[in-house]
C-alpha positions in Angstrom: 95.4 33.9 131.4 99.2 32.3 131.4 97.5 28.8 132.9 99.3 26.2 131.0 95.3 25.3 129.3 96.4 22.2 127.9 98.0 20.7 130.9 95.0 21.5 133.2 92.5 20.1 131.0 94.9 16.6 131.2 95.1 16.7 134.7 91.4 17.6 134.9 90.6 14.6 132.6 92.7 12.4 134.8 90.8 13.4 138.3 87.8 12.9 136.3 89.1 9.2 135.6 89.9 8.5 139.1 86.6 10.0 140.3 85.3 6.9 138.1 87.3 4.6 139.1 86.2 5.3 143.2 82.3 5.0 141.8 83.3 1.6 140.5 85.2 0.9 143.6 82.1 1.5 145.9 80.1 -0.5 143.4 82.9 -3.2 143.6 82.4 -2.7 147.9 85.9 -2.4 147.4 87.6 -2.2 151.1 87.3 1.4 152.4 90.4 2.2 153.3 91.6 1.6 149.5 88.3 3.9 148.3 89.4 6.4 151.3 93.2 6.2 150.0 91.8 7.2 145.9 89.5 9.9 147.1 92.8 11.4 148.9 94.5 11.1 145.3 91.7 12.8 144.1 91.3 15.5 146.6 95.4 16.3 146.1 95.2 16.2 142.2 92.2 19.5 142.5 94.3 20.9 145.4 97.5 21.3 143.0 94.8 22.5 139.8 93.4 25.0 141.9 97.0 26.2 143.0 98.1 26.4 139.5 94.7 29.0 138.7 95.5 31.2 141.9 98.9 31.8 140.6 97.9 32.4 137.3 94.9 34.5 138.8 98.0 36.4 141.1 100.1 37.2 138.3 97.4 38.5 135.7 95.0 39.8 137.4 96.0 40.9 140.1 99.2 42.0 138.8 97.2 44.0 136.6 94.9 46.0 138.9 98.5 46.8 141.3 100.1 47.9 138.0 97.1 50.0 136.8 97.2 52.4 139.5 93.2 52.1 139.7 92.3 51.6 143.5 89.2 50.5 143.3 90.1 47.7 141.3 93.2 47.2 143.4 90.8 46.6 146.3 88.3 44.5 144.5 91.6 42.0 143.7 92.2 42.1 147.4 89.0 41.3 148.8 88.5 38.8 146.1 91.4 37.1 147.4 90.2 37.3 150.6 86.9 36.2 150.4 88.8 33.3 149.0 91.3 32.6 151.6 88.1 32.8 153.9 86.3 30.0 151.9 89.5 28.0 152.3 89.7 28.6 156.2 86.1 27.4 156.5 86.7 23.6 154.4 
């Protein structure tokens, strides 16, 4: 895994703060445009985390099965990510 660990947890840890901060919003009855406007933050923030682990998924893993020369695991890599850009079609 070549995911920069350190960095992902940081940015994990800071969704995980602004995920507070919206419960205490809603608490608050903070306006909801301004709650509507944080849960975009957060939404953005998980979009780039989850960028950063495809990449690193693309260029270990699969990297790996195209360089073994094993094509079954060559096509389990592919429909993996697949089945992934499916799940992403469907949010």
């Amino acid at each position: 895994m070549l995911i920069d660990k350190e960095n992902t947890l940081k940015r994990l840890n800071r969704i995980e703060g602004q995920v507070r901060g919206i419960k205490k919003m809603i608490e608050e009855e903070r306006y909801c445009i301004e709650v509507l406007q944080q849960m975009q933050a957060v939404k953005a923030a998980l979009s780039k985390v989850e960028d950063a682990i495809l990449k690193d998924h693309s260029n270990t893993c699969v990297a790996s099965a195209i360089a073994s020369g094993n094509a079954k695991q060559q096509q389990e890599k592919f429909n993996e990510l697949i089945d992934l850009i499916g799940r992403y079609k469907s949010n």
